[in-house]
C-alpha positions in Angstrom: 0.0 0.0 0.0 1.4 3.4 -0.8 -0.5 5.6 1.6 -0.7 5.3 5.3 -3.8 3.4 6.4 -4.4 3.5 10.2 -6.4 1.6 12.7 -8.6 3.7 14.3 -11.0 3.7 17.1 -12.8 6.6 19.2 -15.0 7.2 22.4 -18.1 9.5 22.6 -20.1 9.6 25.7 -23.6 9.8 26.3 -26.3 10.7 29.4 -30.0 11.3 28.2 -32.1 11.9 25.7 -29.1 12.3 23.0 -29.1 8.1 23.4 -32.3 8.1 21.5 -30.8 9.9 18.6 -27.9 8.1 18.4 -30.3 4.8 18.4 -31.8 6.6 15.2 -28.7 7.0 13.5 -27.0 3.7 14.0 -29.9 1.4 13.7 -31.2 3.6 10.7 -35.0 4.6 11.5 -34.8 8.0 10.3 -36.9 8.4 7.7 -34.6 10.6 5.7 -31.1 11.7 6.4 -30.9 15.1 4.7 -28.4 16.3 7.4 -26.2 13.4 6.6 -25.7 13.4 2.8 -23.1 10.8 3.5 -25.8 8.0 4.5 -27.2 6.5 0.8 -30.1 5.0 1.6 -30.0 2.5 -1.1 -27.2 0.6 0.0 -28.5 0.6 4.0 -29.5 -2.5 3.2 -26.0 -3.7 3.2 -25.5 -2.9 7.1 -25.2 -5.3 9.1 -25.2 -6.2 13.1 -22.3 -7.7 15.2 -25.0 -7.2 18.0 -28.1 -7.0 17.5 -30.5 -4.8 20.0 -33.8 -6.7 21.3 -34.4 -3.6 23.3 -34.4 0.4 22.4 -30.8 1.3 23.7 -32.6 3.8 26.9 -35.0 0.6 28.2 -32.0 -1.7 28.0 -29.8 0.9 29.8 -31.9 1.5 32.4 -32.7 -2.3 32.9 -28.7 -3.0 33.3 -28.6 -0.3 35.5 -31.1 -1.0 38.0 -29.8 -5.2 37.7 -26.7 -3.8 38.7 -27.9 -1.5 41.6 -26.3 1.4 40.7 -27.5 4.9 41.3 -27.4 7.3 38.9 -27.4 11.6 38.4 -29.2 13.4 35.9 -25.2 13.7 34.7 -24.2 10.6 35.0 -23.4 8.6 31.5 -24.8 6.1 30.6 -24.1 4.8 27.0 -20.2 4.9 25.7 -20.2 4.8 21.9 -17.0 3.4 20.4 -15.9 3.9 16.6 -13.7 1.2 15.0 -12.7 1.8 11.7 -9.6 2.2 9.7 -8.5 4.4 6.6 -10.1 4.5 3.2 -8.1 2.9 0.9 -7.7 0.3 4.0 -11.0 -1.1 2.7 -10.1 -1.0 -0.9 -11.1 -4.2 -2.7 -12.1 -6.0 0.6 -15.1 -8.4 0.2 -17.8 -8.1 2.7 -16.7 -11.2 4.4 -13.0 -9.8 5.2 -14.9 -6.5 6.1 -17.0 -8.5 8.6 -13.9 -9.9 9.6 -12.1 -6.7 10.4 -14.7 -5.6 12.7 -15.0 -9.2 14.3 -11.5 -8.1 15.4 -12.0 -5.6 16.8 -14.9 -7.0 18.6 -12.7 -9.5 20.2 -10.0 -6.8 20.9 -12.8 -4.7 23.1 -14.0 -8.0 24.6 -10.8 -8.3 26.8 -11.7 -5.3 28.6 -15.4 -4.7 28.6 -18.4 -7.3 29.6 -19.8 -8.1 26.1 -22.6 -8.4 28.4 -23.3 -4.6 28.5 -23.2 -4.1 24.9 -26.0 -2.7 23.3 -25.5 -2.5 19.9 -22.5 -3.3 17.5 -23.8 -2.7 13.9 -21.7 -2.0 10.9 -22.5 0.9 8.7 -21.6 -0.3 5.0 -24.3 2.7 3.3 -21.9 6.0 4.2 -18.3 6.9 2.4 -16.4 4.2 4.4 -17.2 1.1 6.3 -17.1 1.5 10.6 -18.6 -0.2 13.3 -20.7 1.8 15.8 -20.2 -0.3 19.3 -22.6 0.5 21.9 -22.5 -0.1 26.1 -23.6 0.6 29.2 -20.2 1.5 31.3 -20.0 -0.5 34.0 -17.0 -1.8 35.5 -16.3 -5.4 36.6 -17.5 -4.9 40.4 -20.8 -3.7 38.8 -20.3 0.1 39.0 -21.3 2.8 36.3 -18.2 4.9 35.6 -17.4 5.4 32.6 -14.4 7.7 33.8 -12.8 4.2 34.7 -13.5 3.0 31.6 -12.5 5.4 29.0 -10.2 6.9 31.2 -8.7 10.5 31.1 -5.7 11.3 28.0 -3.4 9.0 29.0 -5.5 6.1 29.3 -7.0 7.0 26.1 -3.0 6.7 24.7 -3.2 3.2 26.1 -6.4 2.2 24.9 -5.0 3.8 20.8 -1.6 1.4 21.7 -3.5 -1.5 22.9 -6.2 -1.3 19.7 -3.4 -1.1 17.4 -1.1 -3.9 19.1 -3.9 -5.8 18.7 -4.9 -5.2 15.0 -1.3 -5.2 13.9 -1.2 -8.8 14.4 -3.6 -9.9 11.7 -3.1 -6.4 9.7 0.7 -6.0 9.2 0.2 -2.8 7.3 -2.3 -0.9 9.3 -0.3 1.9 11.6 -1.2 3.1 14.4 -3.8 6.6 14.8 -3.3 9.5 15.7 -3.9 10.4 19.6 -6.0 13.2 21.0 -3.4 13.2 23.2 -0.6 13.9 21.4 -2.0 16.6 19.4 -4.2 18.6 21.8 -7.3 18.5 19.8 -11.0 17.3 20.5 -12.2 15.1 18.2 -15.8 16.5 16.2 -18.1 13.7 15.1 -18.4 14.3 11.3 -22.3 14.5 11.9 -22.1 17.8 13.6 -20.1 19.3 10.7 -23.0 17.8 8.5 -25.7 19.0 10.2 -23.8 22.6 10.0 -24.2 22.4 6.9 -27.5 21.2 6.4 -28.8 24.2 9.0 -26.6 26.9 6.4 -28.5 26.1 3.9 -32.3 26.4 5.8 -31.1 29.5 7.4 -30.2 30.8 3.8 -33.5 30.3 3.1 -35.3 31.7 5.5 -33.2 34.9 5.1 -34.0 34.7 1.5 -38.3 34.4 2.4 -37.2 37.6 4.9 -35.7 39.9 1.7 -38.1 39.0 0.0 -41.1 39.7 1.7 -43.0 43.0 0.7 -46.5 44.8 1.0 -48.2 42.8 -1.8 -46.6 39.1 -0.6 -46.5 39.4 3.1 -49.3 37.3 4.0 -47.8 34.1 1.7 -44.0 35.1 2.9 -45.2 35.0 6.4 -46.9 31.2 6.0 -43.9 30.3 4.2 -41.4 32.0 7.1 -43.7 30.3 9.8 -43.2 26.6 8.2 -39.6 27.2 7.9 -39.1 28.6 11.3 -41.5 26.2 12.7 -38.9 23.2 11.2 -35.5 24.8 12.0 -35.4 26.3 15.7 -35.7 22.8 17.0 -33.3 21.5 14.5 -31.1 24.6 15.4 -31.5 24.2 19.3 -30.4 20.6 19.3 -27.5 21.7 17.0 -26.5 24.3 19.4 -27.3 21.3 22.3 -24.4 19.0 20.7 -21.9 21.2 19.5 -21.8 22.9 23.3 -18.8 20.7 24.1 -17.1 20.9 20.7 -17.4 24.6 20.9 -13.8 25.3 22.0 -12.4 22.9 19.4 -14.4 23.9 16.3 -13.4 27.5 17.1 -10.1 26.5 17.2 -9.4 24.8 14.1 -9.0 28.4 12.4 -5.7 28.6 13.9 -4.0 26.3 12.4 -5.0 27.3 8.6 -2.4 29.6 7.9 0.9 26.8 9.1 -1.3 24.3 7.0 -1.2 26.4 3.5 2.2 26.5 3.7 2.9 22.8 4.0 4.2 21.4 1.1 4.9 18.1 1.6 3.2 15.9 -1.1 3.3 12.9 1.3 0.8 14.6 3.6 -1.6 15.3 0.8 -4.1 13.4 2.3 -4.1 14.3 5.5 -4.0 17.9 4.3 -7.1 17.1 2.3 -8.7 16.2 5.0 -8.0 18.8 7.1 -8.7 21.6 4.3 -12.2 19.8 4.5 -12.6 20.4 8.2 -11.9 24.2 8.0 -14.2 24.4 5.4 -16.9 23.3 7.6 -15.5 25.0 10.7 -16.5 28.3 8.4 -20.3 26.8 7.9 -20.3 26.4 11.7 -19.1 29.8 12.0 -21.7 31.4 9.4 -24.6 29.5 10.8 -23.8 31.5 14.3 -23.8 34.9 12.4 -26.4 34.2 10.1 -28.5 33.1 13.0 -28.3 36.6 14.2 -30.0 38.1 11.2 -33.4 36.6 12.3 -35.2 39.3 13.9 -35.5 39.0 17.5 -39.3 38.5 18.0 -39.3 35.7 15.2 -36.9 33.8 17.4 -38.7 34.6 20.3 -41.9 33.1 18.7 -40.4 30.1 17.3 -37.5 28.5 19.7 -38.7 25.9 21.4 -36.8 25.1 24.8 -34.8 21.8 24.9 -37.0 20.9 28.3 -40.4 21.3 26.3 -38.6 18.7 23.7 -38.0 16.4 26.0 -41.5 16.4 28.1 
């Protein structure tokens, strides 16, 4: 292989209602996935489970939980998503079968150090740009505690946990390399779903500002039904936007400041990597517009239409 491919796996955490909407996107029942132009649709049908869920992942949480007897804050996590995947090109002219048996791998890899009996999901995602395994479980320890603090650990465990996976891959995978660590470089990692759904919200909000231009003495009525279906469809979408990329705020902001140092590189052997991280400062600039555009909306519209993340949730 010429280029670099790399074993790669990542942690996200999760405490409430965002377990539901992670449910939706792994086990596909959205009905449509316009802020994830990456998912085609017509080849879901090639997903396939590891694990397969016989309960919605909150019920089964709750139930493993309580079995346990562990007690729990309105903080307190209680799903840990890992991402196994590897490079691209890694996956180049693999059949589904060797694919299947990438992913086995690292099933047996997390096995070692978390109770397969927590797990609520592992399903295999075949219908987006490349193929990764969405792992689900409930964090709790061996002596029956919730902590996924233990678990995942701070930085340096998480160095430990990127050695380990790739000790562990390397074995059947001679070529794959080991990823690059939060650790090392200083930065959060951002699901590609929020830069997505960036995106995805640029392009309402254009709209809307578009109905607001527009709008005059002789079309206000039909502007204003228009502006009050639009509205009505993207302050929720917004809010939970706004919910997710709270912790990511810091790091999106940041990306900015490396742009300059990363226009000046010119070594050809980090094209791809500089490909990739072109692409992310492209989106860090839709995540920025949104924010300003957002701003545009006349007070008493967004009075009108934001709907509070409690009243979602009742």
């Amino acid at each position: 292989m010429d280029k670099a491919q790399h074993a790669i796996l990542r942690f996200a955490k999760y405490k409430g209602p965002e377990i539901s909407r992670i449910e939706a996107h792994n086990e596909r029942t959205k009905e449509t996935y316009a802020s994830n132009p990456d998912v085609d649709t017509t080849r879901s049908k090639q997903n396939f489970h590891l694990v397969t869920p016989e309960h919605k992942y909150r019920a089964e949480t709750e139930r493993q939980i309580a079995q346990a007897g562990c007690r729990t804050r309105s903080d307190s996590v209680r799903v840990v998503e890992v991402l196994f995947t590897a490079s691209h090109d890694f996956f180049k002219g693999k059949s589904k079968g060797e694919i299947r048996a990438f992913f086995e791998e690292c099933m047996a890899f997390l096995a070692q150090r978390q109770a397969p009996a927590t797990y609520l999901s592992a399903v295999v995602h075949m219908d987006e740009k490349t193929p990764h395994m969405h792992l689900s479980f409930v964090p709790l320890t061996a002596d029956g505690r919730l902590s996924a603090k233990e678990i995942v650990g701070n930085r340096q465990k998480l160095t430990q946990w990127q050695d380990a996976f790739w000790e562990h891959m390397v074995q059947k995978y001679p070529d794959l390399e080991r990823g690059e660590s939060a650790s090392k470089t200083g930065r959060t990692h951002i699901p590609p779903r929020i830069f997505k759904q960036a995106t995805h919200l640029n392009r309402q909000l254009d709209k809307i500002l578009q109905l607001l231009a527009d709008t005059n003495v002789w079309n206000a009525k039909k502007r204003a039904a228009q502006l009050e279906t639009a509205l009505r469809k993207f302050f929720p979408e917004m809010e939970d936007f706004l919910t997710q990329t709270k912790k990511y705020d810091k790091a999106i902001r940041g990306l900015s400041a490396e742009k300059e140092r990363l226009k000046q590189e010119l070594d050809q052997s980090k094209e791809t990597q500089r490909k990739q991280k072109m692409n992310e400062y492209r989106l860090e600039a839709d995540y920025a517009n949104l924010l300003r555009k957002l701003e545009r909306i006349p007070p008493e519209l967004r009075r009108q239409f934001d709907t509070s993340r409690q009243q979602k949730e009742r």
